[in-house]
C-alpha positions in Angstrom: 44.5 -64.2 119.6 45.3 -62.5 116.3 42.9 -60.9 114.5 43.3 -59.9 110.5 40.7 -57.9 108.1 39.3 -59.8 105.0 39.3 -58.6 101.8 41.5 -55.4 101.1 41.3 -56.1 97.4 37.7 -56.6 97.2 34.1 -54.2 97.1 34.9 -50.8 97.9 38.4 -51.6 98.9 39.1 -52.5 94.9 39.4 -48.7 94.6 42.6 -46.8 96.0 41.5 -44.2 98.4 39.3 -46.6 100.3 41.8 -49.6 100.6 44.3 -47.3 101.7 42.1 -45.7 104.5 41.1 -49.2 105.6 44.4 -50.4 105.6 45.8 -47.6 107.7 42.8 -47.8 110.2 43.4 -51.5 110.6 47.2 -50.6 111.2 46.3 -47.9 113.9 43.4 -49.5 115.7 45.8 -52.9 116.3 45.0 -55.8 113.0 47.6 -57.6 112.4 47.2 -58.8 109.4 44.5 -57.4 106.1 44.1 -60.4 103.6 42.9 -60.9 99.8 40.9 -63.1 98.2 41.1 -63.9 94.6 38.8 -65.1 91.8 40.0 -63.9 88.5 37.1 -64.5 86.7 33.6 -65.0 87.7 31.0 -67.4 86.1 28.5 -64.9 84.8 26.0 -65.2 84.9 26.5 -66.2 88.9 25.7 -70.2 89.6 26.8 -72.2 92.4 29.4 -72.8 93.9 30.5 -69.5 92.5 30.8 -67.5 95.4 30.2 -63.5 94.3 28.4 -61.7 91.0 30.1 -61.7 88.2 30.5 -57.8 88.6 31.9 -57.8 92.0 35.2 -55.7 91.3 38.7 -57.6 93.1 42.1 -56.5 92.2 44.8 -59.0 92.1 46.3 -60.0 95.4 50.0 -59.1 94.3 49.0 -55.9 93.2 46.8 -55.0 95.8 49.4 -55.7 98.8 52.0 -54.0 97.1 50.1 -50.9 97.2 49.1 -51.3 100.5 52.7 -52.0 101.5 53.4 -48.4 100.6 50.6 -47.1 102.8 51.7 -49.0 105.9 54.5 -49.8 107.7 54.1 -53.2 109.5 50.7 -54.9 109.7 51.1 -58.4 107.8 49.9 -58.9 104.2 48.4 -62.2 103.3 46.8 -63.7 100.6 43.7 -65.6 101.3 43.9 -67.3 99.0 45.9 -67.3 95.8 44.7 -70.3 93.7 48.2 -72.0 92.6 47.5 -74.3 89.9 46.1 -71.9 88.1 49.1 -70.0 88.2 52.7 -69.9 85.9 54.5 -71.1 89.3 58.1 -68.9 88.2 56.1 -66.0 87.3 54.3 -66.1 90.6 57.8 -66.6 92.5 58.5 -63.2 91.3 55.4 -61.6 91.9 55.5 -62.5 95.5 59.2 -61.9 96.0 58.9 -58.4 94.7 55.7 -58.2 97.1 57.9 -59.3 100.2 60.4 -56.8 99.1 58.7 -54.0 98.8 56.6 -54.3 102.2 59.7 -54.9 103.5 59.0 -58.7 104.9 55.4 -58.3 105.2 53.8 -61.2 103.1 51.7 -64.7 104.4 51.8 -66.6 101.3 48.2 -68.2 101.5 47.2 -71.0 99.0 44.2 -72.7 97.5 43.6 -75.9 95.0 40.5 -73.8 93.4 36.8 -75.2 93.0 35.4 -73.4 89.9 35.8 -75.3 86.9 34.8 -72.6 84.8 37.3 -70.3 86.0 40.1 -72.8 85.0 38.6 -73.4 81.5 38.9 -69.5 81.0 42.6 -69.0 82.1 43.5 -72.4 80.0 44.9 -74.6 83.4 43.8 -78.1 83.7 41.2 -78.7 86.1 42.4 -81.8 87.5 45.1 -83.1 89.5 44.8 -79.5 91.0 46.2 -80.6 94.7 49.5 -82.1 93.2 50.0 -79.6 90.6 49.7 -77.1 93.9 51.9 -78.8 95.7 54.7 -79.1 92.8 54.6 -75.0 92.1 55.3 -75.0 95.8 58.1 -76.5 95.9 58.9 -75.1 92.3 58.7 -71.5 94.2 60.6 -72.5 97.0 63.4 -73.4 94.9 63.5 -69.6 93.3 63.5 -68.5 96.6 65.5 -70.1 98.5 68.2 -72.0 96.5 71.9 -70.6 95.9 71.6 -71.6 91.5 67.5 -72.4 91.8 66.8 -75.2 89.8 63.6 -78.0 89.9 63.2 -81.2 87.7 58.9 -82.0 88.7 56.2 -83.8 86.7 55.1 -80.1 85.2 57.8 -78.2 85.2 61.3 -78.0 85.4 64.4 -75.3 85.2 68.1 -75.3 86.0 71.1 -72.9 85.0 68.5 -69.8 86.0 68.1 -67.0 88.7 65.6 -64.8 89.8 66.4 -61.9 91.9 65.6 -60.3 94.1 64.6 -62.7 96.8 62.0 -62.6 98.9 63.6 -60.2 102.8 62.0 -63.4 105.0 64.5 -66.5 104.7 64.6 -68.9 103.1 61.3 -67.6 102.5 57.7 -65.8 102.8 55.6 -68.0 105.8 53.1 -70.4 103.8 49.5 -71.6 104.7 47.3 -73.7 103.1 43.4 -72.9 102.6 40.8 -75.9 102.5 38.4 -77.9 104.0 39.0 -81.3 102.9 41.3 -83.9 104.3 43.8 -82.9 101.4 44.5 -79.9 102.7 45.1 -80.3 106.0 47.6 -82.9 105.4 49.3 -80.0 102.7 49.2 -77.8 106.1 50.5 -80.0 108.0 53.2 -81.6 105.8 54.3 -78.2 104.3 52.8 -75.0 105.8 53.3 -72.9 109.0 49.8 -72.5 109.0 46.1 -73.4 107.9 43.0 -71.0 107.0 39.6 -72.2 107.2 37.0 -69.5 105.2 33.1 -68.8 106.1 33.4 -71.2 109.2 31.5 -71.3 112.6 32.3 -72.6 115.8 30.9 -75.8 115.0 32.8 -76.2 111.4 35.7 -75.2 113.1 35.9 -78.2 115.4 35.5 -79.9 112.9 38.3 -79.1 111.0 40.0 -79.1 113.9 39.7 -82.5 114.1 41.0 -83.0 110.7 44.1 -80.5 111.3 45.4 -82.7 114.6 44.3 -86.2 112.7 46.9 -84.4 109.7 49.8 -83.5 112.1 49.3 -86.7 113.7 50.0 -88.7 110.2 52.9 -85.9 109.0 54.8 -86.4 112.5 54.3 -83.3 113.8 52.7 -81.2 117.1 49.7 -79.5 115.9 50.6 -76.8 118.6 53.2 -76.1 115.7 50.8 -74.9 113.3 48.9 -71.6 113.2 45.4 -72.0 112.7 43.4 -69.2 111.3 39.7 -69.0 110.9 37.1 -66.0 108.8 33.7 -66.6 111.0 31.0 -67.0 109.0 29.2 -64.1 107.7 26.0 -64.6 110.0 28.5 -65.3 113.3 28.4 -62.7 116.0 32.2 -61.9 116.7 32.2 -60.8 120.0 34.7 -61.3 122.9 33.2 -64.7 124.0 32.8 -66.3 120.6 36.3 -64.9 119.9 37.5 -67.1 123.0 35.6 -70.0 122.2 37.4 -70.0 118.7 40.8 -69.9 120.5 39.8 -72.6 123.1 39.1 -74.6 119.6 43.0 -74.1 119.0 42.3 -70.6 116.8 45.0 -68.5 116.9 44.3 -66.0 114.6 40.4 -64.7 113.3 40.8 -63.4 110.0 36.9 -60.3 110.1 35.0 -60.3 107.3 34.4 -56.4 106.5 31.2 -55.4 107.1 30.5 -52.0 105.3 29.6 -51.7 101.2 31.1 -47.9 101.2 34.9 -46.3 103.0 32.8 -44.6 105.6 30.8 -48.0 107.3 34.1 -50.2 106.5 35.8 -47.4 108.7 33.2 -47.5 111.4 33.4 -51.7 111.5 36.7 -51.2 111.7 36.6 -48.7 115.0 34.1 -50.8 116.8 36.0 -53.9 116.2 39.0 -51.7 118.1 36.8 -50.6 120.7 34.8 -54.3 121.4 37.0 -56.8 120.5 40.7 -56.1 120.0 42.9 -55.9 122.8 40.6 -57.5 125.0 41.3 -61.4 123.9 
């Protein structure tokens, strides 16, 4: 089992010195990965299915793991998630590249399909056909990455006789995973992902999706042993070394902590006990 810290851009970790400290803690104590989340607006005031207040501070994902990159030297760096159609897909491709460059191969390119309308209203993306549109900046990106003389001809978008350098250090390029709980996305795992990330889940969600994830690879031809499931327990799940093994018998290879601490000093202290009860011993 794998186990990764949530939210290194968000609550007290959205100011330097405590993101930093966290990050390094994680780094020492044995994480291997810290993840983002992103939202970059918030409905205010808060309304369902909005998911935090309007004033709860998160820096940008690409910002945020470039600066962590500089405070660590190999713990992974994922986004969980981005939201891609709400995105400029060759500006992102950039963004990320230079991310990957300058932790030196670090990044887990995580991706959502988005769920707040209001949120795309503000930033001016169209709020349907979100899935395809998601999948199309993928492979829009992928080209930019990976591609001698990039070029793309989609539905959206389209480029030829253009570069974008530098690439991304991991070839052809930065390890994906899709985010979602619908069918959707676990056939966009399973059809173009190394991996899958379920969000706020128990044990008995997780089966679930499960389910969906092998019913996915099934359809796509391929193992599901092949992809890398990853899981953030629900906030009111009790992470201890049995539920962390029950997760894994699921087919749960990585747990993705929520941080439990609203200042640096009790994020620091979550972080040590999760060293001393949990990691290493699963």
């Amino acid at each position: 089992m794998k186990f990764g810290l949530f939210g290194i851009n968000t609550g007290a970790c959205a100011t330097p010195k405590c993101a930093a400290a966290v990050a390094r803690a994680a780094e020492d104590t044995g994480f291997e990965s810290l993840w983002t989340g992103e939202h970059v607006i918030l409905p205010d005031p808060q309304a369902p299915p909005s998911p935090v207040a309007a004033d709860y501070p998160m820096l940008d994902p690409a910002v945020a793991l470039a600066f962590i990159a500089a405070h660590t030297t190999k713990i992974r760096l994922g986004t969980g998630i981005i939201i891609l159609p709400q995105r400029n897909p060759v500006v992102l491709a950039k963004e990320l590249a230079s991310t990957d460059v300058l932790s030196n191969g670090r990044l887990i390119f995580g991706i959502g399909v988005g769920y707040l309308k209001p949120e795309f209203e503000a930033i001016g993306a169209p709020f349907d056909h979100k899935g395809a549109r998601a999948e199309e900046w993928l492979a829009a990106m992928i080209a930019l990455w990976s591609m001698p003389k990039p070029e793309f001809s989609g539905k959206w978008i389209k480029f030829k006789g253009v570069n974008a350098m530098p690439r991304p250090v991991q070839k052809p390029h930065p390890e994906i995973v899709f985010g979602g709980h619908s069918t959707e996305a676990y056939s966009r795992a399973a059809r173009l992902a190394k991996g899958w990330y379920g969000f706020a889940l128990d044990l008995e969600a997780t089966a679930k999706c499960v389910e969906g994830i092998r019913a996915a690879c099934k359809a796509a031809g391929r193992r599901f042993e092949e992809l890398e499931v990853s899981v953030t327990p629900g906030p009111r799940v009790k992470v201890d070394r049995d539920t962390a093994k029950r997760f894994a018998d699921l087919g749960v290879s990585r747990l993705i902590l929520l941080q439990r601490g609203a200042d640096e000093a009790a994020l620091l202290e979550s972080v040590r006990e999760n060293e001393r009860d949990l990691i290493g011993k699963v």
